[in-house]
HTML snippet that shows the backbone in 3Dmol.js (N, CA, C, O; Angstrom):
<script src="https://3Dmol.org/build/3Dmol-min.js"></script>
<div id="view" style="width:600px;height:400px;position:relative"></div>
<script>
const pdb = `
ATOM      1  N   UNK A   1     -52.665-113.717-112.740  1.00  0.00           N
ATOM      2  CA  UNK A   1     -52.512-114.481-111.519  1.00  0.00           C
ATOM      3  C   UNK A   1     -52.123-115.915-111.851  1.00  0.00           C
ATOM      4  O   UNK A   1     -52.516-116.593-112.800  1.00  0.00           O
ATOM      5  N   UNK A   2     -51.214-116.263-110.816  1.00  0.00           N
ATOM      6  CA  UNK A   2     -50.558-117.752-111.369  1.00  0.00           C
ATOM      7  C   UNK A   2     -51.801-118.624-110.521  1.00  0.00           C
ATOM      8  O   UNK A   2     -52.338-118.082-109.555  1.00  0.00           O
ATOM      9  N   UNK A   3     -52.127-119.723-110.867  1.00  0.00           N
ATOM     10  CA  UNK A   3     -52.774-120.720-110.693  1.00  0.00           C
ATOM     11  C   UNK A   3     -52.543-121.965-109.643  1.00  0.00           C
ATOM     12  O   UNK A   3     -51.851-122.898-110.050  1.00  0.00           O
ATOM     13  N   UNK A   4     -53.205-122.041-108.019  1.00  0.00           N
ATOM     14  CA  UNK A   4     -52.394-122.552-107.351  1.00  0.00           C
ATOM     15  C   UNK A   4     -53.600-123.598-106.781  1.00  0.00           C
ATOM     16  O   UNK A   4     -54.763-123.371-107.115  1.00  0.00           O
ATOM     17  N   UNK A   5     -53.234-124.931-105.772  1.00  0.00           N
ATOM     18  CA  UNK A   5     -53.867-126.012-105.023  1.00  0.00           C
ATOM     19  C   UNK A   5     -53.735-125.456-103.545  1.00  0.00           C
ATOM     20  O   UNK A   5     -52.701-125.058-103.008  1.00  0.00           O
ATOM     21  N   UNK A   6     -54.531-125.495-103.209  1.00  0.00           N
ATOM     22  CA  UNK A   6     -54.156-125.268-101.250  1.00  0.00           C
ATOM     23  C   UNK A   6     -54.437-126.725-101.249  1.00  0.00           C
ATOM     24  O   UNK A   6     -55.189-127.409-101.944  1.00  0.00           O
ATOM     25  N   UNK A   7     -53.224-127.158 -99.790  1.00  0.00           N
ATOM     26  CA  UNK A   7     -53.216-128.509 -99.568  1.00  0.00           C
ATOM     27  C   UNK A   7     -53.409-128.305 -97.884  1.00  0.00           C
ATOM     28  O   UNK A   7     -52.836-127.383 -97.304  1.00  0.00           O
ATOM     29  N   UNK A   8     -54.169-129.145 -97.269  1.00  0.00           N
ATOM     30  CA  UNK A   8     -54.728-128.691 -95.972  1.00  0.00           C
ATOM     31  C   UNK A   8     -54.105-130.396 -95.414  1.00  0.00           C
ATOM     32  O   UNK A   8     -54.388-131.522 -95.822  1.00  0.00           O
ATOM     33  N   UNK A   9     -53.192-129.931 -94.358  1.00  0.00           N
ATOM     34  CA  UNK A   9     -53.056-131.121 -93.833  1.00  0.00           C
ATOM     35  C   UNK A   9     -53.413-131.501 -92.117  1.00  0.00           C
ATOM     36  O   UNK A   9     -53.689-130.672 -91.250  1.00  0.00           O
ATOM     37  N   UNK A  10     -53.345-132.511 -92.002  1.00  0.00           N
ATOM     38  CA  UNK A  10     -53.586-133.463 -90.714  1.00  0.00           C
ATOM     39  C   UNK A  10     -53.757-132.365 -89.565  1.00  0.00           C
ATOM     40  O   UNK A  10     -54.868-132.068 -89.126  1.00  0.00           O
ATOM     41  N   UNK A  11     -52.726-131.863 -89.173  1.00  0.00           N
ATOM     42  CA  UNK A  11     -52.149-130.674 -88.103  1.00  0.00           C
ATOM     43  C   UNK A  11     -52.863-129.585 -88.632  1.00  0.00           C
ATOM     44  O   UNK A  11     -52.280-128.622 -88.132  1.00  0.00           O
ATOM     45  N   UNK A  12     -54.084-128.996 -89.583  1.00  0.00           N
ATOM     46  CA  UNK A  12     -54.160-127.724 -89.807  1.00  0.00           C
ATOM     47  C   UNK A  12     -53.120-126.635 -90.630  1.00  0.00           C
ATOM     48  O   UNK A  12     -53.464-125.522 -91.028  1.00  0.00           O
ATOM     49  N   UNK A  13     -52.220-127.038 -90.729  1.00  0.00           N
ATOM     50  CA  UNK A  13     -51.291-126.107 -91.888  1.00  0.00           C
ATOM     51  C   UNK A  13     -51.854-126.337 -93.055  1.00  0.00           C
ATOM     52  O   UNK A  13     -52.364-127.436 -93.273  1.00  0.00           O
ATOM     53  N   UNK A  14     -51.854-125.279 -94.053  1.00  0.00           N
ATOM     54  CA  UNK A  14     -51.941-125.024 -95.309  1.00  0.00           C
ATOM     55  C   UNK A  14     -50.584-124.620 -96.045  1.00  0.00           C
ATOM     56  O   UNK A  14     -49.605-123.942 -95.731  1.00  0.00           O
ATOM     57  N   UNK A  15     -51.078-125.537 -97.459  1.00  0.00           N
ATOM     58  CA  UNK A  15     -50.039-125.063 -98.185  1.00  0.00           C
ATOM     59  C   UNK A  15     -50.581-124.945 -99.651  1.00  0.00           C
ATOM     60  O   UNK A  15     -51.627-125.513 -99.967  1.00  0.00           O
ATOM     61  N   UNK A  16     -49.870-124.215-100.521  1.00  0.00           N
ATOM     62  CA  UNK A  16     -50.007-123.925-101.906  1.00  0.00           C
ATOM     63  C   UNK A  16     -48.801-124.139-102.724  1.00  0.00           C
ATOM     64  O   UNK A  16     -47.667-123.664-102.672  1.00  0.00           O
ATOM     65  N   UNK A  17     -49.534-125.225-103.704  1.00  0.00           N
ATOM     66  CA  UNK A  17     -48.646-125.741-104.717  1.00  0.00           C
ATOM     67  C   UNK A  17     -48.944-124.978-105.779  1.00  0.00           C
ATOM     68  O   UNK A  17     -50.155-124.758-105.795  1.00  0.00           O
ATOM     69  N   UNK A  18     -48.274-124.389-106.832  1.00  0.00           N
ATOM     70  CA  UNK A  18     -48.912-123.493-108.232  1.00  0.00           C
ATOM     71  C   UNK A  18     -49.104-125.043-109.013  1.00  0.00           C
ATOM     72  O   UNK A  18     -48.572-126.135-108.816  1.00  0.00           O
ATOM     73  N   UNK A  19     -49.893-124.670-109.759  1.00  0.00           N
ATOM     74  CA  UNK A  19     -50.108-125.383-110.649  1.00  0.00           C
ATOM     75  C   UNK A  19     -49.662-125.296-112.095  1.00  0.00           C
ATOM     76  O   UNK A  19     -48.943-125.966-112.835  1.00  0.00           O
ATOM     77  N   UNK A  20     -50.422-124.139-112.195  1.00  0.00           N
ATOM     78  CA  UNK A  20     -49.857-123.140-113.113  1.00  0.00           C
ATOM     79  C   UNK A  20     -49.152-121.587-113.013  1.00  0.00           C
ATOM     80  O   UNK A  20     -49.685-120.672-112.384  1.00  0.00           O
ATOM     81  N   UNK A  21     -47.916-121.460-113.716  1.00  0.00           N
ATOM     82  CA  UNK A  21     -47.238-120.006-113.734  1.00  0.00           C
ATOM     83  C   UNK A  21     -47.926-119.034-114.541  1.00  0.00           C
ATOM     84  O   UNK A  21     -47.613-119.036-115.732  1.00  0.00           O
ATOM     85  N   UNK A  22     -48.632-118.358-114.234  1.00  0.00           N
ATOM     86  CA  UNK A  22     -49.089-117.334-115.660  1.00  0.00           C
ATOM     87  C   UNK A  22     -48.210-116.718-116.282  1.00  0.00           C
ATOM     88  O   UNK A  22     -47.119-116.717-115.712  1.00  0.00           O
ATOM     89  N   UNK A  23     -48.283-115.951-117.669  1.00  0.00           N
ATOM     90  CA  UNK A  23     -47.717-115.460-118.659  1.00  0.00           C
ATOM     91  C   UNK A  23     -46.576-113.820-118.395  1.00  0.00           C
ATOM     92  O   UNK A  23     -45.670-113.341-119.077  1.00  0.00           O
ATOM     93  N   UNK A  24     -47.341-113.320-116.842  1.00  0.00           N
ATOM     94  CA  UNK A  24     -46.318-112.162-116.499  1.00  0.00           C
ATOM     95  C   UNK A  24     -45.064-112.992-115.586  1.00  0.00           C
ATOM     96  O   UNK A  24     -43.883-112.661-115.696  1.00  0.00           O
ATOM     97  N   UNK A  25     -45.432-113.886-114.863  1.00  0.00           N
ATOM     98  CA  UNK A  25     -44.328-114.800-114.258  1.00  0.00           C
ATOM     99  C   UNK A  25     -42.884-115.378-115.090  1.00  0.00           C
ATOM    100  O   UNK A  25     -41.663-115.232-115.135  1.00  0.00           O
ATOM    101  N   UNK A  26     -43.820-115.998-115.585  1.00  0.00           N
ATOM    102  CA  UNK A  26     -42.717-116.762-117.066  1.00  0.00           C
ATOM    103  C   UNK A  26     -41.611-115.570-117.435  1.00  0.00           C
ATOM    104  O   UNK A  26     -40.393-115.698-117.561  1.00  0.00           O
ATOM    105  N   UNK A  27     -42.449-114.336-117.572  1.00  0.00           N
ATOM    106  CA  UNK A  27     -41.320-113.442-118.666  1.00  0.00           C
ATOM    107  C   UNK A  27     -40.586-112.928-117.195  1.00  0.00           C
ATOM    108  O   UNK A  27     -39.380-113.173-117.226  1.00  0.00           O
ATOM    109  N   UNK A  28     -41.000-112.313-115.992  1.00  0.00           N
ATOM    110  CA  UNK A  28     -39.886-111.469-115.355  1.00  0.00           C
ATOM    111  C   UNK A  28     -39.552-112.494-113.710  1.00  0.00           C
ATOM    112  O   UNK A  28     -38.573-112.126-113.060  1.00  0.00           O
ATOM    113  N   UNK A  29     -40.369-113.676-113.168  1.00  0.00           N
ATOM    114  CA  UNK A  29     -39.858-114.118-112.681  1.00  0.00           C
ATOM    115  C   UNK A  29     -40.200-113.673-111.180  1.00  0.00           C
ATOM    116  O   UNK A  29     -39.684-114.032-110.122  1.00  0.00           O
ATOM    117  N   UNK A  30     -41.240-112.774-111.438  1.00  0.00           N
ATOM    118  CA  UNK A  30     -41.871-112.036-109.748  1.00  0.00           C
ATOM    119  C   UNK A  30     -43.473-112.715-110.000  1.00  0.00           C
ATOM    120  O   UNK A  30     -44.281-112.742-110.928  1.00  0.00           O
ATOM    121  N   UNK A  31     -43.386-113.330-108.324  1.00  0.00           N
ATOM    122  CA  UNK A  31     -44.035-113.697-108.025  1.00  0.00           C
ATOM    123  C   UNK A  31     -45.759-112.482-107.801  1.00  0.00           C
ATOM    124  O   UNK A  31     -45.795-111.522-107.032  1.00  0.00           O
ATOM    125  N   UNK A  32     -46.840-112.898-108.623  1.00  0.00           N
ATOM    126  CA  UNK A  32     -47.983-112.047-108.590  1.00  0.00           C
ATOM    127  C   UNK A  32     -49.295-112.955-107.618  1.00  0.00           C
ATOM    128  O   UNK A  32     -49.090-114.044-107.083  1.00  0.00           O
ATOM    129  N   UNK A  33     -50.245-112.410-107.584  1.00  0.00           N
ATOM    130  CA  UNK A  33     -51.261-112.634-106.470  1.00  0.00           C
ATOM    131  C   UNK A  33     -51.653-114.288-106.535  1.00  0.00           C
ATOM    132  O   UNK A  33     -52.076-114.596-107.650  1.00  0.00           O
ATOM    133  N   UNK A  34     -51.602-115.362-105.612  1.00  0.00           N
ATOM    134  CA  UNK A  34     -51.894-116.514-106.160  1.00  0.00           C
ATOM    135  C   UNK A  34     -53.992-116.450-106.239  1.00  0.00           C
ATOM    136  O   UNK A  34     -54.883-115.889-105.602  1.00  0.00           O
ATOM    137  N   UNK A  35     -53.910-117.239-107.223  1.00  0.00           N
ATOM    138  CA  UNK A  35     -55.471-117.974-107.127  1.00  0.00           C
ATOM    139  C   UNK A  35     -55.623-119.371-107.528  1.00  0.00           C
ATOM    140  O   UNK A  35     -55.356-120.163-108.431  1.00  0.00           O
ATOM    141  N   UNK A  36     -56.398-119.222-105.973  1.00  0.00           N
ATOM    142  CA  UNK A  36     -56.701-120.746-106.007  1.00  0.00           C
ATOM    143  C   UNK A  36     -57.786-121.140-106.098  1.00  0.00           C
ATOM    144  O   UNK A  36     -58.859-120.761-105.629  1.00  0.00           O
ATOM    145  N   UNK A  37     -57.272-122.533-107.205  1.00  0.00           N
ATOM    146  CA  UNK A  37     -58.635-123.032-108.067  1.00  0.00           C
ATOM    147  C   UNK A  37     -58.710-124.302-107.392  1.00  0.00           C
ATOM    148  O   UNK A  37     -59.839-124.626-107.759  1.00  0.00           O
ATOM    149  N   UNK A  38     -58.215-125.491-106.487  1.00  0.00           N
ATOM    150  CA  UNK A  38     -58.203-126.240-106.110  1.00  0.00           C
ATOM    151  C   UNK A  38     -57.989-126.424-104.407  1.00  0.00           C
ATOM    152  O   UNK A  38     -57.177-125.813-103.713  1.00  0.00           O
ATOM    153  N   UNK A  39     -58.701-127.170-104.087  1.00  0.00           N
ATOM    154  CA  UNK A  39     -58.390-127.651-102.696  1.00  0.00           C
ATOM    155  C   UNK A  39     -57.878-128.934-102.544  1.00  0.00           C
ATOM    156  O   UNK A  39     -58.575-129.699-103.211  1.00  0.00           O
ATOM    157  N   UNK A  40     -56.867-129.597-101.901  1.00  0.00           N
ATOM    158  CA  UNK A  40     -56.964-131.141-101.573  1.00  0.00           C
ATOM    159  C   UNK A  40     -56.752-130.956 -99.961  1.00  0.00           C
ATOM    160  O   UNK A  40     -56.476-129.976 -99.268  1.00  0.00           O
ATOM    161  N   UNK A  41     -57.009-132.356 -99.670  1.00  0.00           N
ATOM    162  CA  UNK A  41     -57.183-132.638 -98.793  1.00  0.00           C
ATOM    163  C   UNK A  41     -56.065-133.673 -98.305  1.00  0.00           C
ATOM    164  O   UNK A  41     -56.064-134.788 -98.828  1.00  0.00           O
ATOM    165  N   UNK A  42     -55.076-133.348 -97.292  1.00  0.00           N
ATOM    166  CA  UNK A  42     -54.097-134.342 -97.011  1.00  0.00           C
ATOM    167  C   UNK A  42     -54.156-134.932 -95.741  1.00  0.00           C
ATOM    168  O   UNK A  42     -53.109-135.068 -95.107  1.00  0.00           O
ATOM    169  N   UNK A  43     -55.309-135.329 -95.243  1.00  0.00           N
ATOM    170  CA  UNK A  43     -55.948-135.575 -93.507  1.00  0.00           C
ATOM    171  C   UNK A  43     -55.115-136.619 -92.856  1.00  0.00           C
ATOM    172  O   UNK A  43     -55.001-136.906 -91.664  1.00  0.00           O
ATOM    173  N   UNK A  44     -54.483-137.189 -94.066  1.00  0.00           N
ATOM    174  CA  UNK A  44     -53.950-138.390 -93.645  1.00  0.00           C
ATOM    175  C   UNK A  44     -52.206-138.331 -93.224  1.00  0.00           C
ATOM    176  O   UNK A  44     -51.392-139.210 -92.942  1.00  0.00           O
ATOM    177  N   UNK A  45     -52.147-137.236 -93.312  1.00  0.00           N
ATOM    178  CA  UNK A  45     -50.205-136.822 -93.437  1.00  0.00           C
ATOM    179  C   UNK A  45     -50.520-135.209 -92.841  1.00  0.00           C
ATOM    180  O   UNK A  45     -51.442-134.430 -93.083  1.00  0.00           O
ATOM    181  N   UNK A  46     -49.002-135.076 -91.727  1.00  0.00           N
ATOM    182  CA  UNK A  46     -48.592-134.129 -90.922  1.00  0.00           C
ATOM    183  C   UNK A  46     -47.907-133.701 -91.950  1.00  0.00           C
ATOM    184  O   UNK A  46     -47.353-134.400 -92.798  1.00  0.00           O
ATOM    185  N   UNK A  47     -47.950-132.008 -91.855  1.00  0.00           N
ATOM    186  CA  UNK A  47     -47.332-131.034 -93.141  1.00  0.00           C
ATOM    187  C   UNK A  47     -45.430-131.479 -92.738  1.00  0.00           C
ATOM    188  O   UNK A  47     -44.690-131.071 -93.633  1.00  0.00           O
ATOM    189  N   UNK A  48     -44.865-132.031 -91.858  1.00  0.00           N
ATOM    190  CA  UNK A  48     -43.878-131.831 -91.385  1.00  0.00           C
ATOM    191  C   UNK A  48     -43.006-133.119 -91.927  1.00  0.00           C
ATOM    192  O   UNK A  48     -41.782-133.170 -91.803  1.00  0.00           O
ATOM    193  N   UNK A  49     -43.878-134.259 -92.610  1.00  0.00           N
ATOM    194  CA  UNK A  49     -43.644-135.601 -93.047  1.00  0.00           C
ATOM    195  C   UNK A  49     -43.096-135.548 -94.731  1.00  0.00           C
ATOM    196  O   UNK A  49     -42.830-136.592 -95.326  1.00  0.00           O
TER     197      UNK A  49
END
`;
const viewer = $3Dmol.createViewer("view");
viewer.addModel(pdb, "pdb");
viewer.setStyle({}, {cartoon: {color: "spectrum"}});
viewer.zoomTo();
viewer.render();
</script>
């Protein structure tokens, strides 16, 4: 599993940044199950900005 941030903004949208690609990604380039190890918090900014 590649390694990702959920970013929670102002308006309620979520988003996920990877952080990290894991080792089956790298070699074929398909996207596998994300996990997320991080939360931030963007209260201060609309996902649309």
């Amino acid at each position: 599993m590649c390694d990702y941030t959920q970013v929670e903004f102002a308006c309620g949208h979520l988003r996920y940044t990877v952080k990290a690609w894991c080792t089956k990604y790298q070699e074929t380039h398909k996207r596998c199950p994300a996990n997320v190890i991080a939360i931030e918090y963007r209260l201060d900014e609309k996902c649309g900005l």
